[in-house]
PATI-243981 format. One record per residue: x, z, y of N, C-alpha, C, O, CB in turn; residue in three letters. Coordinates in pm, whole numbers, plus 50000, padded with zeros to 5 digits. Glycine has a CB too. Layout:
residues N
XZYXZYXZYXZYXZYALA/...
end
This chain:
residues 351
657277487054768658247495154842657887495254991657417485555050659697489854821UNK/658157507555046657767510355186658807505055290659797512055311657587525655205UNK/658647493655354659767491555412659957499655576660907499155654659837476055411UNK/658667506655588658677509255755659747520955821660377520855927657057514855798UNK/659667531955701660587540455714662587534255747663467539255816660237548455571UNK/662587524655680663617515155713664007507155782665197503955792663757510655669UNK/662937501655850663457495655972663057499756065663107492656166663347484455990UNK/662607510456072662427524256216663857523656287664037522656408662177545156143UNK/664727524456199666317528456257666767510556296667897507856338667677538256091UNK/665677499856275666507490956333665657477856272664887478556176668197493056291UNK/665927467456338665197458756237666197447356176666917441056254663877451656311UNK/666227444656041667337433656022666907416655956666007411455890668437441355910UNK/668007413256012667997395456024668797391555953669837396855914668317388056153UNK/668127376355920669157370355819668697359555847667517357655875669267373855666UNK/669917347355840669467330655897670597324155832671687329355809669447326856091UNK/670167310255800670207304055690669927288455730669087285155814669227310655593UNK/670677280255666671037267955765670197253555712669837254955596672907265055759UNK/669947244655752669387234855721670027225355650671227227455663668967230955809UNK/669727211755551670337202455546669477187255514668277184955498671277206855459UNK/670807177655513670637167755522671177163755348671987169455274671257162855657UNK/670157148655322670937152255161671107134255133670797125055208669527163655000UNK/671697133955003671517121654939671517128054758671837138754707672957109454993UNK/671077117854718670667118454593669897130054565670207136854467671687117354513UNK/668637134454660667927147254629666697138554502666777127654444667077156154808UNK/665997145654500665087146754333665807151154194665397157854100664507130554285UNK/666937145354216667877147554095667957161154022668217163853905669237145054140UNK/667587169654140667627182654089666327190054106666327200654169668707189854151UNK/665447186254064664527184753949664647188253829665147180453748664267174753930UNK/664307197753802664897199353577664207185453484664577180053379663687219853458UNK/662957182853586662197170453570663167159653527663167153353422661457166353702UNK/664087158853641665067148053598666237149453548666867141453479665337141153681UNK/666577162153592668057165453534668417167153415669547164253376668527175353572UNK/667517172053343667317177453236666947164153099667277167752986666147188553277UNK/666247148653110666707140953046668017132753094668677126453012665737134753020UNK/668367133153238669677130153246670747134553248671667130253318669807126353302UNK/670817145653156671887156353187673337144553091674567144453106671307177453091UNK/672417135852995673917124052923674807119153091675977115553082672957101752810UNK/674227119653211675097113653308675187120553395674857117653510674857102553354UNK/675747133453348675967145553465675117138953619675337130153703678087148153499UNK/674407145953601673167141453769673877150353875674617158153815670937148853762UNK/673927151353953674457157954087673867153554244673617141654258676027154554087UNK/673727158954314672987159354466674227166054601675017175354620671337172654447UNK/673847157454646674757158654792674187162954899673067159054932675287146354844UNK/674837171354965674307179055078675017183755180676177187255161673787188755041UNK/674357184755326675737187655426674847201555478673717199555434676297172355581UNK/674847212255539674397218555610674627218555700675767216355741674347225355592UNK/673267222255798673337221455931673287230056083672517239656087672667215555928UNK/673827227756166673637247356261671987245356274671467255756315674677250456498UNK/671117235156250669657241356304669297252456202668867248956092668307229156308UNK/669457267556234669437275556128668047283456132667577287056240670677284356128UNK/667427286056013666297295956021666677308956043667757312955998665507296255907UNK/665957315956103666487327056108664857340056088663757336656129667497326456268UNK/665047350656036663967355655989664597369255999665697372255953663427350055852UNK/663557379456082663747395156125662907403356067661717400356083663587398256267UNK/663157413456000661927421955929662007432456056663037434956119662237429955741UNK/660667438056079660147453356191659397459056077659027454955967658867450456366UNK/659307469256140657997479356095656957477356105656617470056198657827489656141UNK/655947482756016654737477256044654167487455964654777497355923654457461956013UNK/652737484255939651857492755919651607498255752650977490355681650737486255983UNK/652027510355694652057506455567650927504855493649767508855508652737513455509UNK/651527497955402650357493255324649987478355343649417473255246649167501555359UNK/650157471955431650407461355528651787449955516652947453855505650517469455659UNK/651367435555521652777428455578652137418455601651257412855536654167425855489UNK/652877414755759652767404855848653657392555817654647393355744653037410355976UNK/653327383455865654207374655851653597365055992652417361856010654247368055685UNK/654917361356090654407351656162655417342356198656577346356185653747356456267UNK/655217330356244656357318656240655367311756353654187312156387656747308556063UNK/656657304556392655727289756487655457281456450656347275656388656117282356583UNK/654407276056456653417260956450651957268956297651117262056239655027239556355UNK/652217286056274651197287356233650647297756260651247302956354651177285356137UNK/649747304056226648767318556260649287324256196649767321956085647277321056238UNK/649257337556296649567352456226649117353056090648047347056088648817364956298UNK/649387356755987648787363055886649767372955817650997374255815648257353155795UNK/648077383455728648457396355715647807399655599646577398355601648177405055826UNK/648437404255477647547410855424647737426355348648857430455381647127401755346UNK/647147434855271647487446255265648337442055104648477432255031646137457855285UNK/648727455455108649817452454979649327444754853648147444454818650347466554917UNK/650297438854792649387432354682648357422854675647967418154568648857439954634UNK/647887419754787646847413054764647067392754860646307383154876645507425754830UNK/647947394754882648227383854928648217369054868648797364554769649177386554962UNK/647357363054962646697346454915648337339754879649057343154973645607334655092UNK/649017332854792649907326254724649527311254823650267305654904649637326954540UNK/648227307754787647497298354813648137294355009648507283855061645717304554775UNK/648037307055058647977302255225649337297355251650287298955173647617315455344UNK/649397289755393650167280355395651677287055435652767281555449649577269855488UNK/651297300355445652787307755413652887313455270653737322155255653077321155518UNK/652367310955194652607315455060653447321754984653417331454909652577309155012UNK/654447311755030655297312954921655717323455037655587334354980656287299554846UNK/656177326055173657207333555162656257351655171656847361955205658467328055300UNK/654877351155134654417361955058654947364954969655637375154960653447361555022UNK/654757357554889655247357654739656777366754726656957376754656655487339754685UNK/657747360254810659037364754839658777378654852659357386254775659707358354959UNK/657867383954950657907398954944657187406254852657177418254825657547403855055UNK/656557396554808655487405254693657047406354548656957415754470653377390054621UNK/657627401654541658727402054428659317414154455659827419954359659827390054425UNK/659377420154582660177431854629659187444754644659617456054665660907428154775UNK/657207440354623656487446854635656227452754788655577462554824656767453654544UNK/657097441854878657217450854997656047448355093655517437655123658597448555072UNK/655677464355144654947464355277655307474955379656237482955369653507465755253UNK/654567473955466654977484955564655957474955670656647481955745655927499555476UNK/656097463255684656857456855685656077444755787655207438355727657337455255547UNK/656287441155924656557426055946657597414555955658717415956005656207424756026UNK/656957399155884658117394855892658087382655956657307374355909658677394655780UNK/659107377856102659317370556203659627354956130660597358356063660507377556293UNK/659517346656113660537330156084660207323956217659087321156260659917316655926UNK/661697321956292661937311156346663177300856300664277301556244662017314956465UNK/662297291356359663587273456304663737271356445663027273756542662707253456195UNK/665377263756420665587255656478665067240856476664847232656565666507257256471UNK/664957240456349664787226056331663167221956358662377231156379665307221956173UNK/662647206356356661297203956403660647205956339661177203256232660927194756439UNK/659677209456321658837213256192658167199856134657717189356178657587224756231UNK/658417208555965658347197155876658917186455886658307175755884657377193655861UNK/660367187655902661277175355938661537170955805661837159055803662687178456026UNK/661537178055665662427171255567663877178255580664817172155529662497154655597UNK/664157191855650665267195155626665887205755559667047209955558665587194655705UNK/664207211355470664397220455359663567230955467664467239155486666207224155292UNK/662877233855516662697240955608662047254655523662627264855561661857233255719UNK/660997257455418660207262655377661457268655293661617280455325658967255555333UNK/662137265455223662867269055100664467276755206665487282555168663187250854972UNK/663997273155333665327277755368664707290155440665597295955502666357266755463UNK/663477296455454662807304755498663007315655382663327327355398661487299655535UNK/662677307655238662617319955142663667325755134663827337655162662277317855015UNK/664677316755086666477324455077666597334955181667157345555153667957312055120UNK/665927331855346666847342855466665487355055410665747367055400666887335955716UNK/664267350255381663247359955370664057372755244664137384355283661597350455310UNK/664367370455158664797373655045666187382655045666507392754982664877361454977UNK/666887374455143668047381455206668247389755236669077396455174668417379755273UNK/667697394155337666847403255473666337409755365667207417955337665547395455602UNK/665377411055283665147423555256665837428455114665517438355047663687424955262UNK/666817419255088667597425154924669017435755086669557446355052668847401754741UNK/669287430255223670287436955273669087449655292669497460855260671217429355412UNK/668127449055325667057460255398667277476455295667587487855329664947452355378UNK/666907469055140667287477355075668427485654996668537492854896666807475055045UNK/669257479955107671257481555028671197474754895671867481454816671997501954977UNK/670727465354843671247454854757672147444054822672137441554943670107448254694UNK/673147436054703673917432654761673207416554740672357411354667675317437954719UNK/674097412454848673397394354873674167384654795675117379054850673547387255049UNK/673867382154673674517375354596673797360954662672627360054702674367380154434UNK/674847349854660674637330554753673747326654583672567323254579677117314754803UNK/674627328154456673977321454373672547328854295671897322754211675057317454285UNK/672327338554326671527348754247669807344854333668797341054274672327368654277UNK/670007347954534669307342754607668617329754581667417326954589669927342854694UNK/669787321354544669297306054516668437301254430667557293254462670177298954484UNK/668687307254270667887304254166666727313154201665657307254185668537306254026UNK/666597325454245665047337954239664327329554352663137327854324665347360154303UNK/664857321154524664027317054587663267302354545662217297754590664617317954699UNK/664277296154432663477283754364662637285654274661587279454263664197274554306UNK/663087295954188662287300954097660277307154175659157302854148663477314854032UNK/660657316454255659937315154320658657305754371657437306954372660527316754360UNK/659657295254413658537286154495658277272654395657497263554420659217280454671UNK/659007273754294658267269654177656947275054113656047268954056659077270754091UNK/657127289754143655717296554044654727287354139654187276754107655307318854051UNK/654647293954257653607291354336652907277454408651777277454457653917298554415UNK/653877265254403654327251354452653287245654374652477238054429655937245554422UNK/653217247954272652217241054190652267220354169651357212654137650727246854276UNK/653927217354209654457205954180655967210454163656597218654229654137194954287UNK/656427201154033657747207154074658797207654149658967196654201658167206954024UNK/659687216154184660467219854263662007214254253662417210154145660327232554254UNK/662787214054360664337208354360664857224954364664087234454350664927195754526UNK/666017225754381667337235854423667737234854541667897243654625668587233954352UNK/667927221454545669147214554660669157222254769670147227454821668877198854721UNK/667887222754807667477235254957667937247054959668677252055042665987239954979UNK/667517251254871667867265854835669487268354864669977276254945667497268654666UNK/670157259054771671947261454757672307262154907672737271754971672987246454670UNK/672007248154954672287244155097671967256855174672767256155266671387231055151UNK/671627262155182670977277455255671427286055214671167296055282669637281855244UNK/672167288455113672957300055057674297295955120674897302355206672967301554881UNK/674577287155080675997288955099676597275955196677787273055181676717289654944UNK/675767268355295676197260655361677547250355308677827247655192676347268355463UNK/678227245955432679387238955403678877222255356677777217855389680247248155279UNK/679587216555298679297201255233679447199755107680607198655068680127190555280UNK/678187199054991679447198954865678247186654768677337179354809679897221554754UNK/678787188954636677777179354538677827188554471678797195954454678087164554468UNK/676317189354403676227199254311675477193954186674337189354173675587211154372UNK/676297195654116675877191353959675097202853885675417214653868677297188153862UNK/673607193953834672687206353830673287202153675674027192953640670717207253891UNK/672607213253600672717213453437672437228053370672647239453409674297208753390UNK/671917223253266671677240853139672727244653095673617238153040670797240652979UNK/672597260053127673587266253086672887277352953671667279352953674317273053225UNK/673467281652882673467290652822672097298552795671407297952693674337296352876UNK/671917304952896670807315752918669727309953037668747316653069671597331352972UNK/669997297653094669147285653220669797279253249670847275753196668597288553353UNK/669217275353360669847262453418670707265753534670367276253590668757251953464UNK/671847258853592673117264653634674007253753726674377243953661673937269253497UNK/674217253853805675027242053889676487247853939676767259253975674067237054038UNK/677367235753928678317236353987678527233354100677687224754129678897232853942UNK/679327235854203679377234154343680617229654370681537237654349679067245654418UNK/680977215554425682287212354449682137206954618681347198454661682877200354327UNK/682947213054679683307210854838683877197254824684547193054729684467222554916UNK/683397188554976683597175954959685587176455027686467169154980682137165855061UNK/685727183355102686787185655181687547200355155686777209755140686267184155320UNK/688857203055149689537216855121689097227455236688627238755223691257215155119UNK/689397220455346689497229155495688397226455583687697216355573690837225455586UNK/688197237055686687137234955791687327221255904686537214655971687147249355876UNK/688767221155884689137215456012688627202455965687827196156034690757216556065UNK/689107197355836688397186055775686787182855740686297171755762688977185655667UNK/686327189755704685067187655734684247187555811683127182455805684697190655700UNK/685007196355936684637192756095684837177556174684397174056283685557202656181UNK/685607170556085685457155456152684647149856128684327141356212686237146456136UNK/683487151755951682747143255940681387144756078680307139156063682397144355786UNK/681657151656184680797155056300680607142656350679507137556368681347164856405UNK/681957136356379682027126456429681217112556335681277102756409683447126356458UNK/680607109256220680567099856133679187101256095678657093156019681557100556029UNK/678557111556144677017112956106676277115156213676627122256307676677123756012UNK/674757106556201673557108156300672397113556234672297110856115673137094656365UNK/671397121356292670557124556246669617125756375669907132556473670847134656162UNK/668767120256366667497116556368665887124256340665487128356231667697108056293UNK/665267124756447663907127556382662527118856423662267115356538663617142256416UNK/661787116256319660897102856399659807110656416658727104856427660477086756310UNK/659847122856421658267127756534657157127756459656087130256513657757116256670UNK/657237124156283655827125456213656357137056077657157133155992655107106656147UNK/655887148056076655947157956000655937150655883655547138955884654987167956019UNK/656427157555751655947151355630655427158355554655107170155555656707145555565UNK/655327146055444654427162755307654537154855187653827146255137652067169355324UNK/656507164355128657077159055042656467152754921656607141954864657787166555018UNK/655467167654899655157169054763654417152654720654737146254620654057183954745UNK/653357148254823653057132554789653827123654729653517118454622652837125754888UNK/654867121154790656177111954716656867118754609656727113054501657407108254821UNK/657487128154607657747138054521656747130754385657177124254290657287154754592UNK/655237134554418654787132154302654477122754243653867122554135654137136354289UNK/655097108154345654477098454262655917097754197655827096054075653697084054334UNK/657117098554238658677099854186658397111154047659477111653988659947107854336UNK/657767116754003658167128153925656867119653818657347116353709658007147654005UNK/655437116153835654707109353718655447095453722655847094053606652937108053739UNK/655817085053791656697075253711658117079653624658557074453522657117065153818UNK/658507087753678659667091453606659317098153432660077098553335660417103153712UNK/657867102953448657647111453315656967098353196657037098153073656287127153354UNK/656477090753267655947073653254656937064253192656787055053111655657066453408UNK/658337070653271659617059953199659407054253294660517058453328659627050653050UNK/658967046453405658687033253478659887033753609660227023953674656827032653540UNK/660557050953631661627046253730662527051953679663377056753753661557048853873UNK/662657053453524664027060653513665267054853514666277061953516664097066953407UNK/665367036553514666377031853526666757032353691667837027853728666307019453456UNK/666017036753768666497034753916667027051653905668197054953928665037029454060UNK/666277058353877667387072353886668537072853838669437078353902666997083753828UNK/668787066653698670167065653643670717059453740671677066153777670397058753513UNK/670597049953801671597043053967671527051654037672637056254066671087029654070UNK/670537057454091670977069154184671977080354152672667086954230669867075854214UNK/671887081054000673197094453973674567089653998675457096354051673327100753802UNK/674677075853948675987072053961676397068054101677567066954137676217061653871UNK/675247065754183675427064154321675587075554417676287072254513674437057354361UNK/675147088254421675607099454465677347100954430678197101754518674657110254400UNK/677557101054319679067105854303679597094354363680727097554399679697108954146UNK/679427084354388680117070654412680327073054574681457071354620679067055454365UNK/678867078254693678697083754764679917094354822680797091654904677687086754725UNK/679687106954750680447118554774681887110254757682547109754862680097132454661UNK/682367104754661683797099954653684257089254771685457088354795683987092954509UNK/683587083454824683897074754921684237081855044685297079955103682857065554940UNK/682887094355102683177100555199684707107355154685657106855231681977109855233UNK/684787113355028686067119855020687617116555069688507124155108686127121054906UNK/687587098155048688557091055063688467085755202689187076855246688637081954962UNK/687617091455261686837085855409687087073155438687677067955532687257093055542UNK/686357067355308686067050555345684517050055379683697050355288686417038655197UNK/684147049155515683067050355583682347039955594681227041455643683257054455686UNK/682707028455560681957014655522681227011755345680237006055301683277002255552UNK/682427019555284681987020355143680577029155099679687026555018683207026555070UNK/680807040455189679707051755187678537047955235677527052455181680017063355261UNK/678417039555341677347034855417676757023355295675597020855263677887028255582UNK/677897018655252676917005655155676447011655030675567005054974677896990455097UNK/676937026554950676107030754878674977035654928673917032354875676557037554815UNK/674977043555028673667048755106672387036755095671207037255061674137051455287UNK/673187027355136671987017355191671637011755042670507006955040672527003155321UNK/672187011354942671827005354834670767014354740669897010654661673087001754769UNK/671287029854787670567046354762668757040454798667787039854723671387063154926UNK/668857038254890667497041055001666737028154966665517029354952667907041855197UNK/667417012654946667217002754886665797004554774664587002354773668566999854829UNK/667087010754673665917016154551664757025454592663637023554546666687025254433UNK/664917031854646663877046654673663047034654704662197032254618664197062154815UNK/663097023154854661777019654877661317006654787660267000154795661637017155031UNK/662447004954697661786996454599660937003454486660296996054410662826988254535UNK/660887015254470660087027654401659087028754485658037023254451660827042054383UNK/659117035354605658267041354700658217034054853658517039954957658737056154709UNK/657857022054846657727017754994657327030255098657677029355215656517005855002UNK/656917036955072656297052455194657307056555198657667063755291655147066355157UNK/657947053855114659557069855144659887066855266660397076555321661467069755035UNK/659817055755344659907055455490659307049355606659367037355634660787052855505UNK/658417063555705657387059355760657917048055874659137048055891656597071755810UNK/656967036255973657597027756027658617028956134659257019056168656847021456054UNK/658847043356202659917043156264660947047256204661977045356267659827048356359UNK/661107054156066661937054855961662907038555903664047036755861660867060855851UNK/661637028755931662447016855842662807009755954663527000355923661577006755722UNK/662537010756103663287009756230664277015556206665207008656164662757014356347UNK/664457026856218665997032256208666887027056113668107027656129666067046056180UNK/666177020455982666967022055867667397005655901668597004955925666107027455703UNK/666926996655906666786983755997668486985856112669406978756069664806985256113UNK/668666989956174668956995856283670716998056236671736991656262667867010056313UNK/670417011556149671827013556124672156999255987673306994956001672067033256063UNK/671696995155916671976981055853673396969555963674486964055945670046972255857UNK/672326971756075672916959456152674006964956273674376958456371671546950356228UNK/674326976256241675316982656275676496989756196677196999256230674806989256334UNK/676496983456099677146985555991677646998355943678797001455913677996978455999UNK/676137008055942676057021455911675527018755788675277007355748675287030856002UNK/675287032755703674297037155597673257045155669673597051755767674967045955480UNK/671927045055626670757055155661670327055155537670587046955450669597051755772UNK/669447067855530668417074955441667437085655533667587091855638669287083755316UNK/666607084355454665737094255482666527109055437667507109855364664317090955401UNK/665767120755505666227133555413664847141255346663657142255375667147145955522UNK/665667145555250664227151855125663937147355062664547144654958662997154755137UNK/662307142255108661327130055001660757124555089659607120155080660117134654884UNK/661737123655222661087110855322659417111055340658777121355318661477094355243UNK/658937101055374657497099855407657467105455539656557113055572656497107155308UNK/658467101855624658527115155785659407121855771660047123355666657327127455818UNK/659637128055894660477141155889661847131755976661747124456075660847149055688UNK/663217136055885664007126855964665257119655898665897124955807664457134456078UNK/665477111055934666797099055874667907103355916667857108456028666797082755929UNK/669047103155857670197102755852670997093855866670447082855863670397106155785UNK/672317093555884673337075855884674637082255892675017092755944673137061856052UNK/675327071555816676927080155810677477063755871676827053555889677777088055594UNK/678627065955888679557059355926680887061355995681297072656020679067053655972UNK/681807046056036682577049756141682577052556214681517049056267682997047156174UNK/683347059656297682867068556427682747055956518682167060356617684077082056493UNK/682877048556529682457038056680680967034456626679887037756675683677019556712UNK/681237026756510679567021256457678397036256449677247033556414679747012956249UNK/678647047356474678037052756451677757055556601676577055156637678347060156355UNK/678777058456697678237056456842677567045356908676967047757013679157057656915UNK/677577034356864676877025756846675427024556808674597020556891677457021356789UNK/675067027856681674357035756631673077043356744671897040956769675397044556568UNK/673697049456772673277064256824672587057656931671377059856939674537076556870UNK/673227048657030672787039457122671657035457098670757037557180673497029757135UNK/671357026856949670267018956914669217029056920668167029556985670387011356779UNK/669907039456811668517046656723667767055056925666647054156974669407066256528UNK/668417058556954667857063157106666577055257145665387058557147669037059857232UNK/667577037757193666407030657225664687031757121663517031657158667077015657222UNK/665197032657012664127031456920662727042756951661517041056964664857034156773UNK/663997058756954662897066556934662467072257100661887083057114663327079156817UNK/662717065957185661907065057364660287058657350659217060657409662997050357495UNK/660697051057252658877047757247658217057457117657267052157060658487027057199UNK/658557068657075658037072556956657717087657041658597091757116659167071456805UNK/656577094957028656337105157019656907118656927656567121256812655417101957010UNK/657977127257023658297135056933659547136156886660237146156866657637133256852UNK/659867119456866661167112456804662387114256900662677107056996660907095656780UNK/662907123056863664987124656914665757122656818665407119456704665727140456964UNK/667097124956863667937125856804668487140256796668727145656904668617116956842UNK/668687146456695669097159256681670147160656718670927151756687669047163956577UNK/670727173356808672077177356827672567189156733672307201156743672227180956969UNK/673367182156638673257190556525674917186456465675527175756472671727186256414UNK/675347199956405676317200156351676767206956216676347218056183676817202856431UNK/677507200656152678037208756034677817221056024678177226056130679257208556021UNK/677307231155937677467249355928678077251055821677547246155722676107259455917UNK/679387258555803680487261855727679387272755646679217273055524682037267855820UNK/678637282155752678407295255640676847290155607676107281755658678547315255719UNK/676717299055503675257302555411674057316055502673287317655596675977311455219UNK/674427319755434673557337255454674227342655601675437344655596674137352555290UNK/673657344655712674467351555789673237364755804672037362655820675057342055935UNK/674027381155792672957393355813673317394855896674307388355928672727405055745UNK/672627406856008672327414556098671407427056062670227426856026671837406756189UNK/672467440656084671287452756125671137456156235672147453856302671397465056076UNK/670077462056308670857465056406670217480756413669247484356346670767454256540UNK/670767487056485670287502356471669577506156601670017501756707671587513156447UNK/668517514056600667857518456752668957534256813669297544656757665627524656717UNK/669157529256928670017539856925668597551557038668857563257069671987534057008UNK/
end
């Protein structure tokens, strides 16, 4: 499809929010799917560092794609490398067949932090051009076609968690499971109202330690022990520890939540000592003795840690993790907050 004739009259945007998670892998069909006897579920908060992605006109026959921290690339219709390190969100337009078309990604967030960054590119990529063509933007329809997606092409397997978190923001646990005709999740909000889930602002830190990651490594040693049998009794603790998680924040017992967290992350590096690089197990060190919870977010190995708590121990907190990351290259603390919405569009028209 020719997109140039269409965004002559304007070019349109769509941005799409980041998150922070606990109990991610779970949603995995890898794992979900022999643990579906203990309903598996994954927790997630979204965040304002939002992607945001603009389609222009361009040359037909042609689609651009350019983002920061990589090179322009372009190729003519159809023929686009899967392989290059924007791939997948080729792929995204090749599903729509579209050219004639360039397409912009900027993040807020640091690159390759671990905060879904790639998967939160496809959803706004996908967005943007299902609004481009007056289709309507379905949160759950987006979610499964951009995982589905970056499953074909990923060539390890793939989570959801990103995807949802980017559709439809807010805080919730989502219980993956087969349905009928696929596989299908439920979505339960941790809090009724905004106003309430605007306090957990106050109870969470996030962190970045300044070394990019690259999930898929851990990911894969988590996905061949798991097919091995050798960590499936630590995932069964992790399922029951997510809901144990989500229910504590619910009752906002913020000491309870912090000691599943820490018991969460416990296991991961009794699985995967890498799941957290050394200014990662500083931080994690850190909020311990401040009587927080930390985790990594994603599949760790880099990127950036998280910590929940009471709001003093967590200002507290915040104090330490500072000192920590002044000697780290790269390493801040994110100023980052809750995002209520998913999908946000923009057209705009040339007048």
């Amino acid at each position: 499809m020719n997109f140039k004739p269409i965004l002559e009259s304007g070019p349109v945007t769509a941005s799409v929010p980041c998150r922070i998670d606990f109990g991610g892998t779970l949603d995995i069909s890898t794992f979900y799917l022999p643990l579906s006897h203990l309903s598996p579920a994954g927790f997630n908060m979204a965040l304002d560092l939002r992607t945001t992605v603009t389609l222009k006109p361009y040359t037909k026959g042609k689609v651009k794609i350019s983002s920061v921290g990589f090179e322009d690339a372009g190729f003519d219709q159809g023929k686009a490398d899967f392989t290059h390190p924007m791939g997948l969100m080729f792929a995204c337009a090749q599903f729509v067949n579209a050219h004639g078309l360039e397409i912009r990604i900027e993040s807020s967030s640091p690159p390759r932090s671990a905060l879904g960054g790639s998967s939160c590119a496809s959803v706004a990529i996908l967005a943007a051009l299902y609004a481009a063509m007056g289709k309507g933007v379905d949160p759950v329809h987006l979610t499964w076609l951009s995982h589905t997606i970056e499953s074909s092409v990923a060539r390890v397997p793939c989570g959801v968690q990103d995807q949802a978190a980017a559709a439809f923001g807010g805080v919730n646990l989502w219980h993956w499971k087969m349905g009928q005709t696929g596989p299908v999740f439920e979505k339960t909000p941790l809090y009724d109202t905004p106003e309430e889930t605007d306090g957990l602002n106050r109870h969470i830190l996030v962190a970045y330690c300044g070394i990019p990651h690259e999930s898929k490594n851990i990911n894969g040693k988590w996905v061949d022990a798991f097919l091995k049998g050798t960590c499936r009794p630590g995932f069964e603790k992790i399922a029951g520890l997510t809901k144990d998680f989500f229910s504590a924040l619910k009752r906002k017992a913020w000491d309870e939540a912090a000691a599943f967290m820490n018991e969460e992350t416990a296991l991961r590096l009794d699985m995967t000592p890498d799941v957290l690089d050394n200014t990662g197990k500083k931080l994690f060190e850190s909020a311990e003795q401040n009587h927080c919870g930390a985790r990594f977010t994603g599949a760790g190995g880099g990127g950036c840690v998280w910590a929940v708590g009471s709001a003093h121990h967590i200002e507290d907190l915040k104090k330490s993790w500072q000192g920590i990351l002044d000697g780290v290259q790269n390493g801040q603390i994110l100023d980052t907050r809750i995002d209520h919405q998913g999908i946000k569009l923009k057209k705009t028209d040339n007048l």
